[in-house]
C-alpha positions as CSV (number, residue, x, y, z in Angstrom):
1,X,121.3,107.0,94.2
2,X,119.4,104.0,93.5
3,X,120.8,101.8,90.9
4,X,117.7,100.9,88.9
5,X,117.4,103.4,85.6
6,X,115.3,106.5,86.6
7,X,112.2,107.5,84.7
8,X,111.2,111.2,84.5
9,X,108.3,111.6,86.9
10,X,106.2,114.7,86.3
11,X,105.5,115.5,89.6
12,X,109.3,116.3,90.7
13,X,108.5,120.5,89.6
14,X,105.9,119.9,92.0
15,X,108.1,118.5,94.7
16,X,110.5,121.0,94.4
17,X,108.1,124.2,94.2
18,X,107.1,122.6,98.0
19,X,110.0,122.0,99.1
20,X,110.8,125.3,98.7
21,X,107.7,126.9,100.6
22,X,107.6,124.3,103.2
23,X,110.0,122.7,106.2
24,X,108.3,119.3,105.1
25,X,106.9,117.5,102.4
26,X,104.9,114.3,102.3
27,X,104.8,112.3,99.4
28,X,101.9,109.5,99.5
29,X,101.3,106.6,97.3
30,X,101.0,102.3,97.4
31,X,104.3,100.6,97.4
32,X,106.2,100.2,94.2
33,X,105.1,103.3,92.7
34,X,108.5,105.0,92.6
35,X,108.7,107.9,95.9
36,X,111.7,106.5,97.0
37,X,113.4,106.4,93.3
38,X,112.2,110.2,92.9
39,X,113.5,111.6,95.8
40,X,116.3,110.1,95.7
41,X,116.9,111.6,91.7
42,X,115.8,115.0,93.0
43,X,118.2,115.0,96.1
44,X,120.9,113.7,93.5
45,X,120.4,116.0,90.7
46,X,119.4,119.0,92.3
47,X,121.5,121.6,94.0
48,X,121.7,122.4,97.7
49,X,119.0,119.1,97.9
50,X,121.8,116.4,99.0
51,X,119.7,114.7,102.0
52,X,120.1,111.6,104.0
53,X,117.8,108.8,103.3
54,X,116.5,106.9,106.1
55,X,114.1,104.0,105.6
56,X,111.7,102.6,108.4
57,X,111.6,99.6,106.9
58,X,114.7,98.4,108.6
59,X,113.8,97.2,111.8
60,X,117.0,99.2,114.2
61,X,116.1,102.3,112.5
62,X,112.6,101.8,113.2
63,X,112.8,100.8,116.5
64,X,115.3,103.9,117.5
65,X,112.7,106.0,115.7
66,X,109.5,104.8,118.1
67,X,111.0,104.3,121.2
68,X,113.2,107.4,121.3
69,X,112.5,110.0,118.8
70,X,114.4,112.8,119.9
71,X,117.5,111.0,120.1
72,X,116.5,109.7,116.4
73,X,116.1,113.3,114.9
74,X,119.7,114.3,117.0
75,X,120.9,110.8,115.1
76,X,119.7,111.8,111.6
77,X,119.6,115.5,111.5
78,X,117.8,117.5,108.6
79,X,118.2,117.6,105.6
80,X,116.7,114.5,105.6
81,X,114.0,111.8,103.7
82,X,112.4,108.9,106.2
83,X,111.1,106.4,103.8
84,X,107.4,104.6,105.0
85,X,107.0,106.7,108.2
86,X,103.4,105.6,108.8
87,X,105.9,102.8,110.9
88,X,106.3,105.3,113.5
89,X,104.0,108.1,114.0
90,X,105.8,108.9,117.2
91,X,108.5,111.2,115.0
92,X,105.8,113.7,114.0
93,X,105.4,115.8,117.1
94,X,109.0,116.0,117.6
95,X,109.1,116.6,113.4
96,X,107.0,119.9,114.3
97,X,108.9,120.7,117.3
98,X,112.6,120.9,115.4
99,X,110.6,122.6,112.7
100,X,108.9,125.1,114.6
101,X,112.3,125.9,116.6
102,X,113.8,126.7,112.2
103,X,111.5,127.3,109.7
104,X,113.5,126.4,107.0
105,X,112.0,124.6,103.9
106,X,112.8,121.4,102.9
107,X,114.0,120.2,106.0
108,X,112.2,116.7,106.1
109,X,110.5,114.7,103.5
110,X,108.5,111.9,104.2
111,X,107.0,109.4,102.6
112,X,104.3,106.7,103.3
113,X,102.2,103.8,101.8
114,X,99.5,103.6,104.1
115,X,97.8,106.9,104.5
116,X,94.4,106.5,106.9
117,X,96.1,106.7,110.4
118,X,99.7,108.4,108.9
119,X,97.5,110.9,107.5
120,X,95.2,111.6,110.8
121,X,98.8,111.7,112.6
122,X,100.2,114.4,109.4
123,X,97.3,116.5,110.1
124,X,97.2,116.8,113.8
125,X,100.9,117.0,114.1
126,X,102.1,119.4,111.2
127,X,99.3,121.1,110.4
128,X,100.5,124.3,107.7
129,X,103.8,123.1,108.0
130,X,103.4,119.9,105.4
131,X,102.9,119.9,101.6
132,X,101.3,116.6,100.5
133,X,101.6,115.4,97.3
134,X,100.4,111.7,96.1
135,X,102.1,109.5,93.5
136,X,100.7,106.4,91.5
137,X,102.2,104.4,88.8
138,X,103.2,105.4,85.5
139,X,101.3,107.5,83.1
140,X,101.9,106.2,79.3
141,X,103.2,110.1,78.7
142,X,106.1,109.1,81.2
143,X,106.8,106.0,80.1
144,X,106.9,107.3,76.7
145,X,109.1,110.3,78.1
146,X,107.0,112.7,76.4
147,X,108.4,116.3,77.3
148,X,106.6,117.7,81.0
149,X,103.7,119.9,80.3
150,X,102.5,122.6,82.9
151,X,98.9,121.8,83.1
152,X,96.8,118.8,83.7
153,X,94.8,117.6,80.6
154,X,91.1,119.0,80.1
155,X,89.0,118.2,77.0
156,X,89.5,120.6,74.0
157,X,93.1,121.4,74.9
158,X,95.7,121.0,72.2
159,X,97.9,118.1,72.4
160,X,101.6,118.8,72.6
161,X,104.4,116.9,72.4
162,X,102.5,113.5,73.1
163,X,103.5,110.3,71.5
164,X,102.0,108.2,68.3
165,X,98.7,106.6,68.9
166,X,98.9,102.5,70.4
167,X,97.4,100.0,68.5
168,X,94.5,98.2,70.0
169,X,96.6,95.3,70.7
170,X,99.7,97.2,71.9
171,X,97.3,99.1,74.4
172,X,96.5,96.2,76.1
173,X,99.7,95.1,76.2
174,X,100.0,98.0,78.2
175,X,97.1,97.9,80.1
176,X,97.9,94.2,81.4
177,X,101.7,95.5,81.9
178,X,100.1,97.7,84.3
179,X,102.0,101.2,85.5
180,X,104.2,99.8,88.0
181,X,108.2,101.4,86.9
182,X,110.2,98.3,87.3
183,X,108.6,96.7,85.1
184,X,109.3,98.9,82.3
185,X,113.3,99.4,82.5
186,X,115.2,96.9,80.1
187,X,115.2,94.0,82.3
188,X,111.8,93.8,83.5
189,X,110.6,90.7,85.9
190,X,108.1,88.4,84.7
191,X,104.5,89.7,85.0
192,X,103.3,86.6,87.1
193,X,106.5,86.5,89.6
194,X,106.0,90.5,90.2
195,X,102.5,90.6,90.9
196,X,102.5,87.1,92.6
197,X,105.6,88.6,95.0
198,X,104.0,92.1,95.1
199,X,100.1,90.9,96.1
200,X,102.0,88.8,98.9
201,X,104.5,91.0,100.1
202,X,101.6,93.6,100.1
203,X,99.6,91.2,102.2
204,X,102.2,90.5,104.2
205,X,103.9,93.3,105.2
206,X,101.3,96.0,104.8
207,X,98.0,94.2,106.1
208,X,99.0,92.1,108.3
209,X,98.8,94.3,111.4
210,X,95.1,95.9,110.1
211,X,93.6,92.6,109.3
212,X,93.1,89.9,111.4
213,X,95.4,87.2,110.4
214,X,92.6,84.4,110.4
215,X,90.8,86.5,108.2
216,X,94.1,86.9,105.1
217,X,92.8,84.6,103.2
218,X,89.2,85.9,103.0
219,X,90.6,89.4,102.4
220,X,92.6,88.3,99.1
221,X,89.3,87.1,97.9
222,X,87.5,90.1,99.0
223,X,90.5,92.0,97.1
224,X,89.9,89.9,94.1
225,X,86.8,90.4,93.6
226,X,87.2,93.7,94.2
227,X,89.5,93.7,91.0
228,X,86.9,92.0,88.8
229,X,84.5,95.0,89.3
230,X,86.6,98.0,88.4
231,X,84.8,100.4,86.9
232,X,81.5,99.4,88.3
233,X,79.3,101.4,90.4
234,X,79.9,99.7,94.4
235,X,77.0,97.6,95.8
236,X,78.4,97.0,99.3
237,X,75.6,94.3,99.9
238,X,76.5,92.2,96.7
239,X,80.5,92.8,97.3
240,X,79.9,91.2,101.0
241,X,78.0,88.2,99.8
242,X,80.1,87.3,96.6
243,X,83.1,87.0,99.2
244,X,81.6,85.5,102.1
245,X,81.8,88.3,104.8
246,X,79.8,91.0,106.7
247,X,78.8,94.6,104.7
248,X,80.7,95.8,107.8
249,X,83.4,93.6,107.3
250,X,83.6,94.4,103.1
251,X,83.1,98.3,103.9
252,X,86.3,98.2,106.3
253,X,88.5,96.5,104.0
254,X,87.4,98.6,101.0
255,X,88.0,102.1,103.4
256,X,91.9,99.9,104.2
257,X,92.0,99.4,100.0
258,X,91.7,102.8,99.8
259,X,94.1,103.9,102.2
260,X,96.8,101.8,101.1
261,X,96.6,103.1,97.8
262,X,95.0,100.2,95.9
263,X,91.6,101.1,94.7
264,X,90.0,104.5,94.1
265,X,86.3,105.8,94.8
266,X,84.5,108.1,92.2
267,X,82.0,110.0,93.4
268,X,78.6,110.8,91.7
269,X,77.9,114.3,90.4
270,X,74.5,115.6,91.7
271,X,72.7,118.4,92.9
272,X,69.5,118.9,93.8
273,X,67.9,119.8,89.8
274,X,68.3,116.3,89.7
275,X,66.7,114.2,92.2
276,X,66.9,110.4,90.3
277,X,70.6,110.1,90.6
278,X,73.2,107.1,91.0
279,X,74.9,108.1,94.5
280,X,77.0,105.0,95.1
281,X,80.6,105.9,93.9
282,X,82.6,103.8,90.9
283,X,85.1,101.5,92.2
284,X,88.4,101.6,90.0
285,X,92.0,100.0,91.0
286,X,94.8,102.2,90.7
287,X,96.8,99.9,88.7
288,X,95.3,98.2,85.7
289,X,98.3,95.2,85.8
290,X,97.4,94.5,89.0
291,X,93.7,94.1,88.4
292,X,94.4,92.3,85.3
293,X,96.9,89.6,87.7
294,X,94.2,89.4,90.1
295,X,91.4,88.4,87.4
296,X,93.7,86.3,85.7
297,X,93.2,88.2,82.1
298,X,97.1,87.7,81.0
299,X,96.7,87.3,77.2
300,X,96.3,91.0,75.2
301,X,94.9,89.5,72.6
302,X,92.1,87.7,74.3
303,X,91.6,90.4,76.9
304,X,91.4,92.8,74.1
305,X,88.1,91.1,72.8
306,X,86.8,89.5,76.4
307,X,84.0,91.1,78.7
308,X,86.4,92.8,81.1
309,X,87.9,94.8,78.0
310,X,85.6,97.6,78.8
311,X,86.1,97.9,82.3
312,X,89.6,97.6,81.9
313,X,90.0,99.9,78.9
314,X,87.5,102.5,81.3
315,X,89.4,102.1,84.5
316,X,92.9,102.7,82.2
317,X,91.6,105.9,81.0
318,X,90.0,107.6,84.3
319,X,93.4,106.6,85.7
320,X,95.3,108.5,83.0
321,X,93.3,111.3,83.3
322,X,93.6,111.5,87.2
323,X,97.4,111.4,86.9
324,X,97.5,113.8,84.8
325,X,96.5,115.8,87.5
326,X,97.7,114.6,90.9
327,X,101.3,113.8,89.2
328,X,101.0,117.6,88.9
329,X,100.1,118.3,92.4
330,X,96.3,118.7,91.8
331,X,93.3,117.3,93.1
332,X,91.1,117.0,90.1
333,X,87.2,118.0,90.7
334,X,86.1,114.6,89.1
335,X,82.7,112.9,89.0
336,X,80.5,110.3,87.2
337,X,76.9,111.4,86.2
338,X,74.2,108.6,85.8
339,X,70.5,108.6,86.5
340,X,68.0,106.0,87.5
341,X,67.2,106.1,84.3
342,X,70.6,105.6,83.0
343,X,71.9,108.4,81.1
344,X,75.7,108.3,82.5
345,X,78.7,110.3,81.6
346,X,81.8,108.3,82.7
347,X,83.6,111.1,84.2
348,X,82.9,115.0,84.6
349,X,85.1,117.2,85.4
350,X,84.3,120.3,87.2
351,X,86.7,123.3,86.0
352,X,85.5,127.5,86.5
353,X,82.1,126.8,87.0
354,X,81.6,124.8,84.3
355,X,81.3,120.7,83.7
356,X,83.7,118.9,81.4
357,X,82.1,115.9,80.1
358,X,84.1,112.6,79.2
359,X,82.8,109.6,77.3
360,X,84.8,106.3,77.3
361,X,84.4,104.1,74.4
362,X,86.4,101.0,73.5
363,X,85.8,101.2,69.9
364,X,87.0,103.0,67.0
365,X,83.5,103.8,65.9
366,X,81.8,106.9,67.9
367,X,78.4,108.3,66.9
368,X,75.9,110.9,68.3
369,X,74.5,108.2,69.7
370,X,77.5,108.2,72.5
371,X,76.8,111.9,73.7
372,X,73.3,110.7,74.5
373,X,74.8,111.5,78.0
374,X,76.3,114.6,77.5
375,X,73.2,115.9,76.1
376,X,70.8,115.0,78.8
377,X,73.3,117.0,81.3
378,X,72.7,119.9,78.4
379,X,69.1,119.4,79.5
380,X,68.8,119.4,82.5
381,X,70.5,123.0,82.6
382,X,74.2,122.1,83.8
383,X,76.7,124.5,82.2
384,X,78.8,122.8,79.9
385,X,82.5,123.2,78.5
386,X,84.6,121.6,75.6
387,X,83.6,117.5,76.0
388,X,85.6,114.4,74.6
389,X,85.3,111.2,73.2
390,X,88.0,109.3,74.6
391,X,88.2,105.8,72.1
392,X,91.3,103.6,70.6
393,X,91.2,105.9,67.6
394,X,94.6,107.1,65.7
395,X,93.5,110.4,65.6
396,X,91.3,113.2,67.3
397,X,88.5,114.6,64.9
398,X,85.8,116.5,66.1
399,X,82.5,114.7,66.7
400,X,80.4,117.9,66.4
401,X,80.9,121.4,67.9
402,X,82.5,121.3,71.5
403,X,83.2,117.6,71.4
404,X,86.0,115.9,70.3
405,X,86.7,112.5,69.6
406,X,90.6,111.8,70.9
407,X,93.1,108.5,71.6
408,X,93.7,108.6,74.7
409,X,97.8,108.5,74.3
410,X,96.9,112.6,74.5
411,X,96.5,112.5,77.8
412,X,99.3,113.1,80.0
């Protein structure tokens, strides 16, 4: 059991349901989110889950594990966890080959922090024998150890159970603390030395082999600058000039952000009643500490009144609301909705046929004049359910019928 204090994750029902239905389980997500610490609680605390944990990390284990993988699985027989396996893909076939021969569930879980080829390898090799889950950092309803509820959040539900409202300053506090969990047990490292040792231990041991090693430096660039435009719609062409490198070169590093769990693509919502529609997906980071590190914004106070406030206050909300529903086994249906002539809904959710629409607002003052958005979508003939507000208010209130105007401390 790992030593460092456990925080209540609410994707362990989820881990269990699966690991009840299926002989394996991958759990995905970037480094330092907290798989290993999870599985390890849940193999701890639950009955008849006691499993071996076995971490291709180290290099013996890893070699054993790529040059002879049978004699690996007859070394470290099920129940077991292999921590990173992306390090060898060589155990999968011989993963569905014991599983195949004993279709019992729970038998291996995996995990992994780089998921383009891993997941490629998952697919072909253990195809309807695999329940894949994905885990970022911390939502604030976890840190705050607000009680597990069911469902994912939607606009118009009822909050239950959720904790006080932050104050502006205390949410960027928050939101520069980033979600990472070690750095909010009692003893937390310094900001600077964990993101300074996590962005180079993440270059280092992650990247190294996927990007050419004379071109490191110009990829920590490319991944700052990447950070400075959370939250903005992508423009390939002005990504690759502002860092010096090819649009090929900027759209293969963006595809390796996304695979190692780092950044997140939101796609546009359109159809074809609307032909003058945005159709370059939003760029978010999945952490907003990180982004924060990499911009150098380290002060709340100042960052609460700067020019990346919005961005960061946006990309902190989207990020809530996404973990709301893959920390609960989900893939959320999510969009953003923005014309040439720039009405834009920050993010739609598509639920039973009908579209969910979300403002973001950093400010505690919310008028009609922030639905202008909402309501073109109502004219343009797109069914519409319950909409929100979301803006550093202490209270929800509704804003008129069908729209409500909520902190976003609801979510969770």
């Amino acid at each position: 059991m790992s030593k460092i204090p456990y925080i209540p994750r609410y994707l362990a029902p989820t881990i269990l349901q699966i690991t009840r239905t299926f002989p394996v389980l991958l759990l995905t997500g970037a480094r330092q989110g907290g798989k290993t610490t999870l599985l390890e609680h849940i193999s701890a605390e639950s009955a008849g889950l006691a499993r071996r944990l076995v971490s291709l990390d180290e290099f013996e284990i890893r070699t054993l594990a790529k040059r002879d993988p049978a004699l690996f699985l007859q070394q470290y027989p099920a129940p077991l966890t292999i921590d990173e396996i992306q390090y060898a893909p060589e155990l999968l076939p011989y993963i569905k080959t014991a599983v195949d021969r004993d279709r019992t569930p729970g038998q291996y879980w995996l995990t992994g922090s780089q998921q383009f080829q891993m997941m490629r390898n998952v697919a072909e090799s253990l195809a309807g024998r695999v329940g894949i889950v994905h885990l970022v950092g911390l939502s604030t309803a976890e840190a705050g150890k607000v009680p597990y509820r069911e469902h994912p959040w939607i606009p118009g539900q009822k909050a239950t159970g959720t904790h006080k409202p932050l104050e502006l300053l205390a949410l960027f506090e928050h939101i520069i603390r980033g979600s990472f969990p070690r750095l909010f047990h009692s003893t937390p490292p310094s900001l600077d030395t964990f993101y300074g040792s996590y962005v180079q231990t993440y270059i280092d041991r992650d990247l190294r082999d996927l990007v050419r090693v004379s071109s490191l430096a110009s990829f920590e660039k490319f991944v700052r600058i990447c950070a400075a435009r959370t939250a903005s719609v992508l423009n390939l062409s002005d990504l690759a000039r502002d860092s010096d490198i090819a649009v090929s070169t900027a759209k293969e590093w963006l595809n390796l952000l996304q695979a190692v769990g780092q950044v997140f693509l939101l796609q546009p919502y359109h159809t074809n009643r609307i032909k003058r529609l945005i159709k370059s997906p939003k760029l978010y980071f999945l952490d907003t500490g990180l982004a924060c590190y990499l911009t150098g914004w380290r002060n709340p106070d100042v960052t609460s009144r700067g020019a990346f406030a919005g961005p960061l206050f946006e990309t902190f909300v989207v990020l809530e609301i996404l973990k709301s529903y893959w920390h609960r086994g989900q893939e959320p249906m999510a969009f953003y909705y923005r014309t040439k002539e720039k009405y834009e809904v920050d993010l739609v959710i598509e639920r039973e046929g009908k579209l969910l629409p979300i403002e973001i607002k950093l400010g505690s003052r919310v008028s009609a004049y922030d639905l202008r958005g909402i309501e073109h979508l109502a004219r343009a003939g797109f069914p519409l359910g319950s909409g929100a507000v979301i803006a550093p208010v202490r209270e929800s209130y509704p804003l008129r019928e069908g729209i409500m105007v909520v902190p976003p401390t609801v979510i969770g």
